[in-house]
C-alpha positions as CSV (number, residue, x, y, z in Angstrom):
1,X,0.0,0.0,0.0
2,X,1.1,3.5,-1.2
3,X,-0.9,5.9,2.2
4,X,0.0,9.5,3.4
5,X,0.1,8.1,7.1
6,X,0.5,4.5,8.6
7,X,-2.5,5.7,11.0
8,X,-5.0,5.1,8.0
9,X,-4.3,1.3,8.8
10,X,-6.5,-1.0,10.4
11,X,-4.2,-2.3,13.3
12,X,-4.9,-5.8,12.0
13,X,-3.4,-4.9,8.6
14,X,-1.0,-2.6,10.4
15,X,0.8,-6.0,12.3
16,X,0.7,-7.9,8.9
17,X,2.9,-5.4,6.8
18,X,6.3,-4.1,6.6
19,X,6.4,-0.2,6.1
20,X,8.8,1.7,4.4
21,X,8.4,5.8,5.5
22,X,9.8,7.6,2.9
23,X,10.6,11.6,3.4
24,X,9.5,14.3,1.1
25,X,12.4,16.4,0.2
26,X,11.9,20.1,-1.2
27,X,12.5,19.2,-4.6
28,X,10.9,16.7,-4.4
29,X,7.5,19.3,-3.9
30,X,4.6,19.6,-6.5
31,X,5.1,23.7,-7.8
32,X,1.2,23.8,-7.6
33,X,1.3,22.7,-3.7
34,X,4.1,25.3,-3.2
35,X,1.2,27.7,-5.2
36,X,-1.4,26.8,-2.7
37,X,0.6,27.0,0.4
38,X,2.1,30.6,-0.7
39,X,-1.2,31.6,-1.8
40,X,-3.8,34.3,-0.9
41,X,-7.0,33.3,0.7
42,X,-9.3,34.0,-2.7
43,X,-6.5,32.4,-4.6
44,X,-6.3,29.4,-2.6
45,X,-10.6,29.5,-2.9
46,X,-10.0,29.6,-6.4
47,X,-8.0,26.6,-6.6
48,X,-10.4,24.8,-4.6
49,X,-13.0,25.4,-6.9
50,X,-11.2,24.3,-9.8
51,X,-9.8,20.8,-8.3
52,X,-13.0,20.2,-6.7
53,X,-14.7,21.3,-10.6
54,X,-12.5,18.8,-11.8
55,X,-13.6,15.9,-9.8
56,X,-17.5,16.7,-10.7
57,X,-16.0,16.4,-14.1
58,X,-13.8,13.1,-13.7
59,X,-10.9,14.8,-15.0
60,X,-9.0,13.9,-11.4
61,X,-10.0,12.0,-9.1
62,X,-10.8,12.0,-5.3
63,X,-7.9,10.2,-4.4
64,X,-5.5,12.8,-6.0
65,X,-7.2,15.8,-4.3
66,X,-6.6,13.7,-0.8
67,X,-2.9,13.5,-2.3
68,X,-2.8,17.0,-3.1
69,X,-3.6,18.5,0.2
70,X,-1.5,15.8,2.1
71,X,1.2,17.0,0.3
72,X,0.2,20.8,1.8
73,X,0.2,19.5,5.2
74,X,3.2,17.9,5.2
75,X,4.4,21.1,3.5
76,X,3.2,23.5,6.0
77,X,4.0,21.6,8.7
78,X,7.6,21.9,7.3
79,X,7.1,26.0,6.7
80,X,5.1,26.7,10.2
81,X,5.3,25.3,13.5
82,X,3.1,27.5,15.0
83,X,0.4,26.0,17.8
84,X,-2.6,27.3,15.5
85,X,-1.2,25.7,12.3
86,X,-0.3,22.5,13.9
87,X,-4.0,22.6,15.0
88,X,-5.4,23.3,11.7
89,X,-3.5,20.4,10.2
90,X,-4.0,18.1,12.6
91,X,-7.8,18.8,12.4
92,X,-7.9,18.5,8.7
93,X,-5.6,15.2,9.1
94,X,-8.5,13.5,11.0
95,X,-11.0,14.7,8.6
96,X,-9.5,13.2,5.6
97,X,-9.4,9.7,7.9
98,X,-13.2,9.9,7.4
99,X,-15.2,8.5,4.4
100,X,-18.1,10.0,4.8
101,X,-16.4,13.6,5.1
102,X,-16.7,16.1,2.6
103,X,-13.6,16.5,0.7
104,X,-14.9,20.1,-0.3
105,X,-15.8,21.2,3.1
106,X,-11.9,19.7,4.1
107,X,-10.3,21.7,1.4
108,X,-12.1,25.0,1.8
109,X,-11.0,24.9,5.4
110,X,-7.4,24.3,5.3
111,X,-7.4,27.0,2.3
112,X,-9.4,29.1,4.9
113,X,-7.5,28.5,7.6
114,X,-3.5,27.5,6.2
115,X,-1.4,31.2,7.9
């Protein structure tokens, strides 16, 4: 299994496999999550709209919109440490752990909320 976090994991599973943690590096960054995390508020709205447009439209799918903003937690985390953003991405962490969340909803409030 490819998975942003081990924690997605049934513990049953989790005792069964051998996992491999791999690091993101800075080049290794999409420039489009660099965009988003160094974005304005309406910009980062914007972009919202459009991936979440795309999925309505099939031209991306859920599972790389949960990719996508992964990869801007794991990059704000690296840019601020501060208490509230922690916070923010730890609440937005657990979110994504649930299926029957709104992936919209999710997005709009880390782009709302990301300092």
């Amino acid at each position: 299994f490819i998975l942003p976090s081990a924690a997605l994991l049934l513990p049953t599973v989790l005792s069964r496999v051998h996992l491999i943690e791999t690091e993101v590096g800075e080049k290794a960054v999409n420039p489009k999550v660099k965009a988003f995390v160094t974005a304005s508020i309406p910009e980062r709205l914007e972009i919202v709209k459009e991936m979440i447009g795309d999925v309505d439209k099939e031209r991306i799918t859920k599972e790389e919109v949960f990719q996508y903003i992964s990869a801007v937690i794991t990059l704000a985390h690296e840019k601020d440490k501060s208490i509230e953003t922690l916070t923010v991405l730890s609440r937005v962490s657990e979110y994504l752990r649930d299926p029957s969340a709104s992936l919209k909803l999710i997005f709009e409030y880390l782009a709302l909320r990301l300092s």
